[in-house]
C-alpha positions as CSV (number, residue, x, y, z in Angstrom):
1,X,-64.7,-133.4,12.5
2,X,-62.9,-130.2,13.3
3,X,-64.5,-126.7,11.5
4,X,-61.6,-125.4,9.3
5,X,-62.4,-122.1,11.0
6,X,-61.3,-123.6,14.1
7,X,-58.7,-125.4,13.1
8,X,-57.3,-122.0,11.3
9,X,-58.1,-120.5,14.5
10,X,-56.0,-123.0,16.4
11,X,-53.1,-122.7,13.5
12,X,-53.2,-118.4,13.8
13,X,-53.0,-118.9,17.9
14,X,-49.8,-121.7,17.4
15,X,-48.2,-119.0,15.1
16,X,-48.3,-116.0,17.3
17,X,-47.5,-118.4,20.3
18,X,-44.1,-118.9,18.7
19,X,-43.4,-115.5,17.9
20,X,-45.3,-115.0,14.0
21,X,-45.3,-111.6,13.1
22,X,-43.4,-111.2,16.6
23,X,-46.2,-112.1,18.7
24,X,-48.6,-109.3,17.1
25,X,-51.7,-109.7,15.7
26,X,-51.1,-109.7,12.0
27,X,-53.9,-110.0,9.0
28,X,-55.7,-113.2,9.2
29,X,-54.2,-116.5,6.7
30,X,-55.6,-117.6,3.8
31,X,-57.8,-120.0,5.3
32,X,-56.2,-123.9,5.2
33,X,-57.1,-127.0,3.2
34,X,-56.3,-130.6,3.0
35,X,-56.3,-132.9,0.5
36,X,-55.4,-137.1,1.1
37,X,-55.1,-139.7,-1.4
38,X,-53.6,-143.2,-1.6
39,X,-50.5,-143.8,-3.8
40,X,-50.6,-147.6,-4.9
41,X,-46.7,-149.7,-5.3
42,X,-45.0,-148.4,-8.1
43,X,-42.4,-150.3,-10.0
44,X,-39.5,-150.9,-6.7
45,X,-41.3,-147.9,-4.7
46,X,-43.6,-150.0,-2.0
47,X,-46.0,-146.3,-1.3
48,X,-48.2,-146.9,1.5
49,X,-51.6,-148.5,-0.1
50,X,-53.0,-148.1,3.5
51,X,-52.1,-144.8,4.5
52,X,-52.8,-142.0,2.3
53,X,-50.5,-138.9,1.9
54,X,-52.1,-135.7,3.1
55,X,-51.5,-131.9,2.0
56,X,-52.6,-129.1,4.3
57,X,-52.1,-125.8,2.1
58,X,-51.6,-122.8,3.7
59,X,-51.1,-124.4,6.8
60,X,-49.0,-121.8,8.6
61,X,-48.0,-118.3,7.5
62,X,-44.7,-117.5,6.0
63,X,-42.4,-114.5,8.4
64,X,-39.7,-113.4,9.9
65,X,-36.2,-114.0,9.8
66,X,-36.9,-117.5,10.7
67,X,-39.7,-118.7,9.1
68,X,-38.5,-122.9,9.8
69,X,-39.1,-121.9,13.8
70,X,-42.8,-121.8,13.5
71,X,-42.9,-124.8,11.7
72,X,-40.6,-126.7,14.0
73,X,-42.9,-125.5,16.7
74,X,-45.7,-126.5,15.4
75,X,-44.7,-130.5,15.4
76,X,-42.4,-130.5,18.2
77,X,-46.0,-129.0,19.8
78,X,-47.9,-132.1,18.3
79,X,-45.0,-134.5,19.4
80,X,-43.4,-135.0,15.8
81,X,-39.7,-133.9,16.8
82,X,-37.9,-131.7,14.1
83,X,-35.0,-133.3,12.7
84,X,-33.1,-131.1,10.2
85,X,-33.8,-128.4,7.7
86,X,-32.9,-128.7,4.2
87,X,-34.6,-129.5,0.7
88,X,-35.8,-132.3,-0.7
89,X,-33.7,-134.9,-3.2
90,X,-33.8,-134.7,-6.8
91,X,-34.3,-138.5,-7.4
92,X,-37.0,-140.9,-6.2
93,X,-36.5,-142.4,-2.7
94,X,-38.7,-143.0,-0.2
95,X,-38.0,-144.0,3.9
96,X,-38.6,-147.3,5.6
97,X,-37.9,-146.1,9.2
98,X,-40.4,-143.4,9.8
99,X,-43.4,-141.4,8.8
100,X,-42.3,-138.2,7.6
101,X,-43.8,-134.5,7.7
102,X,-42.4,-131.6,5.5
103,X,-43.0,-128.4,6.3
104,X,-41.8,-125.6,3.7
105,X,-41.1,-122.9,5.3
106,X,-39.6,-120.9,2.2
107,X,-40.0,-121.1,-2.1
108,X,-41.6,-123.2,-3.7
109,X,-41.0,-126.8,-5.6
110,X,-42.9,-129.4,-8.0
111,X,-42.5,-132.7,-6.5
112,X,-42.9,-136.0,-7.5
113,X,-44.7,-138.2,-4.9
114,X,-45.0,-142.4,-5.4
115,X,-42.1,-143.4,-8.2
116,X,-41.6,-142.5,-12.0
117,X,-44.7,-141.2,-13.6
118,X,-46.3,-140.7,-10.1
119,X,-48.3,-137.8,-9.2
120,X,-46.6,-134.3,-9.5
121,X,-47.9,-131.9,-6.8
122,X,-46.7,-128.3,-6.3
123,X,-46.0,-127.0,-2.9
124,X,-45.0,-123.7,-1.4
125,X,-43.8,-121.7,1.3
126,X,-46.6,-122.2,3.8
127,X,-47.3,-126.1,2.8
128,X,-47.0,-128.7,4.8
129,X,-46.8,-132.9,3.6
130,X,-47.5,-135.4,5.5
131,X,-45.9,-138.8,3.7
132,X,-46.2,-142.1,5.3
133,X,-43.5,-144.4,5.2
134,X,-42.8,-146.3,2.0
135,X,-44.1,-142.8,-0.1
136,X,-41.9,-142.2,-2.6
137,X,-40.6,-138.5,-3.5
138,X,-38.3,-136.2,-5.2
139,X,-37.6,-132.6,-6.4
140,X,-38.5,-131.9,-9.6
141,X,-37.2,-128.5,-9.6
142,X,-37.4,-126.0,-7.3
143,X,-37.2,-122.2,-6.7
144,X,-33.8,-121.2,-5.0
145,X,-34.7,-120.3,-1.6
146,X,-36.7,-123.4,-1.5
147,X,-36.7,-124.7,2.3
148,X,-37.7,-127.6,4.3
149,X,-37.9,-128.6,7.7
150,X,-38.4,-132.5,8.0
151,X,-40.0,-134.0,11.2
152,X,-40.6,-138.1,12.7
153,X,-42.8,-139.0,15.0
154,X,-40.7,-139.9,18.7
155,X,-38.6,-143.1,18.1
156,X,-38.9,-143.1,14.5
157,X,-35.9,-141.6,11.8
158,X,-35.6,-141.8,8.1
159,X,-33.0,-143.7,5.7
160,X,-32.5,-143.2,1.8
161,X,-33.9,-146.0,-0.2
162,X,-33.4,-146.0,-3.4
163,X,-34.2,-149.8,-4.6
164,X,-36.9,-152.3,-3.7
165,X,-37.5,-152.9,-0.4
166,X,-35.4,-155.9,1.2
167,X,-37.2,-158.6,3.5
168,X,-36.2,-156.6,6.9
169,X,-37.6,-153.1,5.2
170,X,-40.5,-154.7,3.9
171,X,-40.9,-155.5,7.6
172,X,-40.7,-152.5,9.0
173,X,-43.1,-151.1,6.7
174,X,-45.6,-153.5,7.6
175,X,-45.4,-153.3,11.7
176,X,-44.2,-149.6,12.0
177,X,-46.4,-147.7,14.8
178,X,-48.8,-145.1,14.3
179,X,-48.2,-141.7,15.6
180,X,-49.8,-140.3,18.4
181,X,-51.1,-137.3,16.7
182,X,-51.6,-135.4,13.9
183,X,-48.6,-133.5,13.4
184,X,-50.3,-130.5,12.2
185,X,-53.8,-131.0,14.5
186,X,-52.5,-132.8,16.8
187,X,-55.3,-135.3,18.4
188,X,-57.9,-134.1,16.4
189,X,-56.3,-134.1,12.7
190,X,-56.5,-136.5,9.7
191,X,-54.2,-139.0,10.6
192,X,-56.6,-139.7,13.3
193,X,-58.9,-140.5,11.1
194,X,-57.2,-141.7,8.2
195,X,-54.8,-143.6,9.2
196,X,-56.1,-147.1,10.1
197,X,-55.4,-150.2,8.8
């Protein structure tokens, strides 16, 4: 297992890579965390009873006059491709086509992760969420400059369910690959571990 102080090492090195603080040395980040845990099916949302969902707090500091750039980085380094930048929807859905990875980049939010009466967890600017397909989510409320980049891993997308899962979803839930890396740690993060059927 990775020492945090290497893996916050490794995170520091990434951020002034891409151009944190404008490539200077800057005071050191609050040092990061993670936290997993499994969300059972809820009512219609299938959540991933296999796969946990994983937090890393403080994962990358917050700068610049792009802030999403470093976080984009960051997974396009570990091969999890960014795909867009924008928030996160105020009802529950969840994706069948991909793993997903949210990295917020600005604000702050109280989401909702695996259905109605699921657990309520409050990220920041700085936060990253790593939600594995069938997760449930929404925005409970949210600052105003709350900001989101959202990332796949290669070959995989995202589409908005909002009901049970049909026959062909349930499907893909069930035979959709594992990523190649961690897309915060790359080969040596938690999904490396934790994710296994």
């Amino acid at each position: 297992m990775m020492e945090r102080r290497s893996f916050n090492s490794i995170l520091t090195g990434l951020w002034l890579s891409l151009g944190g603080a404008h490539g200077r040395a800057a005071a050191a980040p609050p040092p990061v965390r993670s936290e997993s845990f499994i969300l059972c099916a809820n009512d219609w949302v299938p959540n991933n009873p296999k796969l946990p969902v994983i937090l890393y707090r403080n994962a990358l500091p917050v700068s610049g006059n792009d802030p999403a750039t470093v976080f984009e980085g960051l997974f396009q380094h570990n091969g999890w491709p960014p795909q867009w930048r924008n928030g996160v929807y105020s009802f529950h859905h969840y994706h069948t086509m991909g793993h997903e990875v949210l990295g917020f980049y600005g604000g702050s939010a109280q989401l909702m992760l695996g259905g109605a009466n699921g657990r309520v967890v409050d990220v920041r600017a700085g936060d990253i969420a790593l939600l594995p397909a069938g997760t449930g989510h929404m925005n409970m409320g949210s600052s105003p400059d709350f900001a989101v980049v959202g990332a796949y891993p290669p070959g995989q997308d995202f589409d908005i369910v909002r009901d049970a899962p049909s026959g062909p979803q349930r499907a893909r839930l069930a035979s959709l690959p594992f990523p190649a890396s961690d897309p915060v740690m790359g080969t040596h993060g938690p999904t490396t571990r934790e994710w296994r059927y």
